[in-house]
C-alpha positions as CSV (number, residue, x, y, z in Angstrom):
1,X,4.4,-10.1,-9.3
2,X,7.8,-9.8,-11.2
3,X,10.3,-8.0,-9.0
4,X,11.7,-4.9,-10.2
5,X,14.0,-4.7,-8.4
6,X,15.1,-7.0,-5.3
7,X,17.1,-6.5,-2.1
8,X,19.8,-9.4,-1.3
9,X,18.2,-11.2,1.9
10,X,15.0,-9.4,2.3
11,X,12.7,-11.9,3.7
12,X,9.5,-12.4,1.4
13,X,6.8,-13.4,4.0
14,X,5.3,-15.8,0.7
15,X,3.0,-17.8,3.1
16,X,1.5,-14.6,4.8
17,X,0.4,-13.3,1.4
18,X,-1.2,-16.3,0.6
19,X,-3.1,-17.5,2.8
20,X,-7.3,-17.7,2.4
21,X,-7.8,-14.6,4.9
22,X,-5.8,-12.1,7.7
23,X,-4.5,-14.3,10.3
24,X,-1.4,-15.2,9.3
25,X,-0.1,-12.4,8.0
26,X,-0.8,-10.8,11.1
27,X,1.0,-13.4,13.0
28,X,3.8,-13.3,10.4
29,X,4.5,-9.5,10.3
30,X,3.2,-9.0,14.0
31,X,6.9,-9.8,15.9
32,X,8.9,-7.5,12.9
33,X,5.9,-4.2,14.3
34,X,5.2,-4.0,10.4
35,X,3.7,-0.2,10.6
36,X,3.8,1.2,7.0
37,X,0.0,0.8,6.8
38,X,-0.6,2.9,9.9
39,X,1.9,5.8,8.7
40,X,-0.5,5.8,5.4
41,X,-3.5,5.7,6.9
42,X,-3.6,9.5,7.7
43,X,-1.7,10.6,4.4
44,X,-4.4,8.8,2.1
45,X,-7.0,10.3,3.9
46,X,-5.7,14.0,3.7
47,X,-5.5,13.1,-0.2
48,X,-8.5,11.7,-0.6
49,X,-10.2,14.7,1.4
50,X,-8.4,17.0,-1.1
51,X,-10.3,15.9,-4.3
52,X,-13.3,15.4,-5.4
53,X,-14.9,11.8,-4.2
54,X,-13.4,9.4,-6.6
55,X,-12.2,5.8,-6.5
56,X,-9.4,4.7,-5.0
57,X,-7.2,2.1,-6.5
58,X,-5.1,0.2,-4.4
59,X,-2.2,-1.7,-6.0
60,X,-0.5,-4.6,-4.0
61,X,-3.6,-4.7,-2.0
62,X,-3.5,-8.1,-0.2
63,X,-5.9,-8.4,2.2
64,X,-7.3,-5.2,1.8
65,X,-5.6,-3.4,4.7
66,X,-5.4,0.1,3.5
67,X,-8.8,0.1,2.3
68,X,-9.8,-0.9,6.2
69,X,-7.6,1.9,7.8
70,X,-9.0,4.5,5.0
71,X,-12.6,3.9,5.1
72,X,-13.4,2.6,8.8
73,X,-12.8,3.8,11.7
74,X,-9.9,1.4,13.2
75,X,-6.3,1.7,13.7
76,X,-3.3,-0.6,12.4
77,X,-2.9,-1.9,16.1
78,X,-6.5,-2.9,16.5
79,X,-6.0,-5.0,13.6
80,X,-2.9,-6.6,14.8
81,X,-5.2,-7.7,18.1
82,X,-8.3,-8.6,16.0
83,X,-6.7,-11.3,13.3
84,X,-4.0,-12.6,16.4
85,X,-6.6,-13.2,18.7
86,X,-6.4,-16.7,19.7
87,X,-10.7,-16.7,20.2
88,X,-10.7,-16.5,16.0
89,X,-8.2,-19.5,16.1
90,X,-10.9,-22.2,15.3
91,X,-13.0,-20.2,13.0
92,X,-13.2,-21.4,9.4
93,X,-12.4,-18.4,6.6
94,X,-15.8,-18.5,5.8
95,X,-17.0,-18.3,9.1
96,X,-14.2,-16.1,10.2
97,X,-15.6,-13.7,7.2
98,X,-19.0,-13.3,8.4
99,X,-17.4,-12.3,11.4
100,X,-16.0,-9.5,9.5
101,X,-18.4,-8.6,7.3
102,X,-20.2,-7.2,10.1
103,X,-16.9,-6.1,11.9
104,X,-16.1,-3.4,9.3
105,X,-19.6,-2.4,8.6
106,X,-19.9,-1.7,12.0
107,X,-17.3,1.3,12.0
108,X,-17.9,2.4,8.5
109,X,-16.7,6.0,8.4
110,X,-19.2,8.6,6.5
111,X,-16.7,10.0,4.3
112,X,-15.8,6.2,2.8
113,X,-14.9,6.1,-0.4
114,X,-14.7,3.2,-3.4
115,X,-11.6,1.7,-3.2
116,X,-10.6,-1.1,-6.1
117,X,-7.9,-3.8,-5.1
118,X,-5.5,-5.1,-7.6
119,X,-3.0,-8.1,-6.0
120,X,-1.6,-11.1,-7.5
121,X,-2.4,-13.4,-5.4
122,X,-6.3,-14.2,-5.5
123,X,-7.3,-15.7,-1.9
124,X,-6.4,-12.4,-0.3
125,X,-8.0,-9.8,-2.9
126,X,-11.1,-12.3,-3.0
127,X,-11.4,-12.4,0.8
128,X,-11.0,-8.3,1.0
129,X,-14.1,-8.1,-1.5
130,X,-16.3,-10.8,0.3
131,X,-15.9,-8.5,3.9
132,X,-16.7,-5.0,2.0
133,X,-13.1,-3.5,2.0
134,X,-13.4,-3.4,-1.6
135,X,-15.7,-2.5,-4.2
136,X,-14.3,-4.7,-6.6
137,X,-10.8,-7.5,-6.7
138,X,-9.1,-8.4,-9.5
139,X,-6.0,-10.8,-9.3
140,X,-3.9,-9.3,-11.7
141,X,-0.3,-9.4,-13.1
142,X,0.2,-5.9,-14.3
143,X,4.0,-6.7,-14.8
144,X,3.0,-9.7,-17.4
145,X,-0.2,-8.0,-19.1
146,X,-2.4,-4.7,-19.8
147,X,-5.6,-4.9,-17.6
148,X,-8.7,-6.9,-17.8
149,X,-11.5,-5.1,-19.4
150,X,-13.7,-5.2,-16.5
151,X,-10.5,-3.8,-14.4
152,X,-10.2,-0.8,-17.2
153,X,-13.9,-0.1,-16.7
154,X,-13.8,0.1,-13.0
155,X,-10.4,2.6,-12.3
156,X,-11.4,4.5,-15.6
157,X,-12.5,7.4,-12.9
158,X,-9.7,6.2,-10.4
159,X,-8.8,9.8,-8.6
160,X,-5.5,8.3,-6.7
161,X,-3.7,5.2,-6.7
162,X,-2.2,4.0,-3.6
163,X,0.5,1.4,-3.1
164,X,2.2,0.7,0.7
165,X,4.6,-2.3,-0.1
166,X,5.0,-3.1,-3.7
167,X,7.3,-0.6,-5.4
168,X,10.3,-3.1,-5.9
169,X,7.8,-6.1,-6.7
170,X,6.2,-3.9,-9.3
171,X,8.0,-1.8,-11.7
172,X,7.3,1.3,-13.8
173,X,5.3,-0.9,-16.3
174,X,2.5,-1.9,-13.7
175,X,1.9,1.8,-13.5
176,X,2.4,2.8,-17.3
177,X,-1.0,-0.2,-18.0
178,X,-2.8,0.6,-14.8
179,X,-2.6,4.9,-16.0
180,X,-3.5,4.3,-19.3
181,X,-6.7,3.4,-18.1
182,X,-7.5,6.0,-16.5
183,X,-9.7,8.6,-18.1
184,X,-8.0,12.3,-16.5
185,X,-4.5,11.8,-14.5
186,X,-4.9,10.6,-11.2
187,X,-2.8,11.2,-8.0
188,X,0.0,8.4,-7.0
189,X,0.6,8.0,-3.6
190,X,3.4,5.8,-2.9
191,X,5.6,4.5,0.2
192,X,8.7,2.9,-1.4
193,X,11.9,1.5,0.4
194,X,15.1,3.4,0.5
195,X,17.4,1.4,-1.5
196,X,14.5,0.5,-3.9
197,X,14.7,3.3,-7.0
198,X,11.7,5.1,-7.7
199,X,13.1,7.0,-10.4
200,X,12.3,4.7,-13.1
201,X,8.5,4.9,-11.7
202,X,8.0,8.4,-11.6
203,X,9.2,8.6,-15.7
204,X,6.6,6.7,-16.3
205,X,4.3,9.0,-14.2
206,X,5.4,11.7,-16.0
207,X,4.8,10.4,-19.6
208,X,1.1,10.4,-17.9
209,X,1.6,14.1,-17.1
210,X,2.1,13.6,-13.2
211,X,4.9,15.6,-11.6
212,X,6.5,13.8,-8.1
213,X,7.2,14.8,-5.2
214,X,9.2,13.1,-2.0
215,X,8.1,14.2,1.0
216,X,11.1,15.4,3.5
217,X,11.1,12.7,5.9
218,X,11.4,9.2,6.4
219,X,8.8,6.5,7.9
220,X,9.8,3.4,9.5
221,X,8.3,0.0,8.2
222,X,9.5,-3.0,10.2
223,X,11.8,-4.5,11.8
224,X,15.1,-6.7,10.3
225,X,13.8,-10.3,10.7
226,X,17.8,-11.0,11.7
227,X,21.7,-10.4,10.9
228,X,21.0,-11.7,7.3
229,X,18.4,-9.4,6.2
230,X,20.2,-6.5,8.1
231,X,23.6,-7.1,6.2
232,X,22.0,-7.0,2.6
233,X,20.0,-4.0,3.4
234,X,22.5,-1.9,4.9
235,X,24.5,-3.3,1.9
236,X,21.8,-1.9,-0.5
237,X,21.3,1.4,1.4
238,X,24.8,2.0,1.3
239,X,24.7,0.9,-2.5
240,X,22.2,3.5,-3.5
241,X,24.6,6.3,-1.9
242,X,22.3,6.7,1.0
243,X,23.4,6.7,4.7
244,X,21.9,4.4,6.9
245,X,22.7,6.1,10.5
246,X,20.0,6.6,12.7
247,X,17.6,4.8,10.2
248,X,18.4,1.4,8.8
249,X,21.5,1.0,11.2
250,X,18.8,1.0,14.2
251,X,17.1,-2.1,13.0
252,X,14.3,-1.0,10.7
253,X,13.3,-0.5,7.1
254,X,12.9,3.0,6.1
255,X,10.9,4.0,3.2
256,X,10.0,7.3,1.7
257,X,6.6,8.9,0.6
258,X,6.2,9.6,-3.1
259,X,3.0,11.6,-4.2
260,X,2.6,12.6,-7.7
261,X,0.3,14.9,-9.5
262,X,-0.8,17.6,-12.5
263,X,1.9,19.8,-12.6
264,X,-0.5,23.0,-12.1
265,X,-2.0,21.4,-8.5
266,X,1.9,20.8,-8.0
267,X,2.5,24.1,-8.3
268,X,-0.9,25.8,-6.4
269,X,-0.4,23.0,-3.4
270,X,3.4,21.7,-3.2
271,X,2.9,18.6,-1.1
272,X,4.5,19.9,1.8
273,X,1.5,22.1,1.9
274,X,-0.9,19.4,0.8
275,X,0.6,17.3,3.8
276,X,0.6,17.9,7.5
277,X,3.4,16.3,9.2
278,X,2.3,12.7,9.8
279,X,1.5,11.5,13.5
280,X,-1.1,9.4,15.2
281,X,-4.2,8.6,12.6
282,X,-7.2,10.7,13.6
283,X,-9.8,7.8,13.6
């Protein structure tokens, strides 16, 4: 999608969301301990567990990662071993989806809920439908257009959108057509890079009647691929007024968590309440 906004030297990792299923994003993202998935996992499931069973729209989805995490009962690591195994290496995408068809039907938690991927690139929505993460793909471009019909249809109930990685690929106008198809205001749960402004986002949010909130901590995401990226992040950090000690100047992307909801749940559940501090996912 069209960037919103762009950090000088951040590495892209184009092929990884491309490819026709997991593996080499895996392998991609593996050596950098990508980890913002596994830090979600346990936040989206508290916020699911505090409404009413509703879909979940995921926005950025790629392969269909935090749908797996949400809804089964894996962890982030146990997909990095899965997809980098090299036993998978000579399996087909067709063959290798068979394979995990069954894998994630296998640990299927009871409390799953209907999660809807939007992404712009089709192979890996397509592929997280055709295993079950999904209930439904669409390969989108909310940046360029308003949603499909048959997307509108499908979030009209949505109950929280979720989006790990694409604040800063996306901008406030994927989220002013993908609300304004939604029926009652739903929660916004989103883990956005330091340097990356969310302010224009939540506006937006709250022309839909959502209040945000940031929650008082960081969470680590990956690792600098190398001096290049490093320099134009700390760069950018520094840019935005922020002080990257003990955060970005140890080698990592930071982001922060951004939930936003109806100002009167705001108010009877601030989200520091809503929240328990974020450790290992109970699976």
């Amino acid at each position: 999608m069209t960037a919103g906004h762009s950090i000088p030297g951040k590495a892209g990792f184009a092929e990884a969301y491309g490819g026709p299923d997991p593996r080499g994003y895996f392998r991609a993202l593996g050596p950098y301990e990508y980890v913002t998935p596994h830090h979600a996992q346990q936040v989206f499931r508290l916020l699911t567990a505090a409404r009413e069973p509703r879909t979940v729209v995921d926005l950025c989805c790629s392969y269909g990662i935090n749908a797996a995490l949400l809804n089964h009962r894996l962890t982030l690591a146990e997909l990095y071993r899965r997809y980098t195994d090299p036993a998978l290496d000579g399996l087909s995408t067709p063959e290798l989806s068979l394979r995990d068809r069954q894998f994630y039907a296998a640990s299927r938690r009871p409390e799953a809920v209907p999660v809807v991927g939007i992404d712009v690139a089709p192979g890996p929505v397509e592929y997280a439908r055709r295993v079950g993460l999904l209930t439904a793909s669409f390969a989108e471009n909310l940046e360029r257009s308003a949603p499909s019909p048959a997307l509108r249809a499908l979030v009209a109930d949505a109950g929280l959108v979720t989006v790990t990685g694409g604040v800063g690929y996306v901008s406030a106008r994927s989220f002013d057509h993908l609300l304004a198809c939604v029926e009652s205001p739903p929660w916004v749960a989103a883990f956005v890079l330091r340097a990356v402004p969310y302010g224009p986002v939540a506006e937006v949010l709250a022309e839909h009647g959502l209040v945000t909130e940031r929650l008082d901590r960081t969470f680590p995401q990956r690792r600098f691929t190398g001096p290049e990226e490093r320099a134009g992040v700390l760069r950018a950090v520094i840019g935005a007024g922020l002080d990257p000690a003990g955060l970005e100047s140890s080698g990592w992307f930071h982001t922060v968590l951004y939930v936003s909801r109806p100002p009167a749940q705001v108010a009877a559940r601030p989200l520091a309440t809503l929240l328990r501090r974020p450790g290992p996912a109970d699976t």
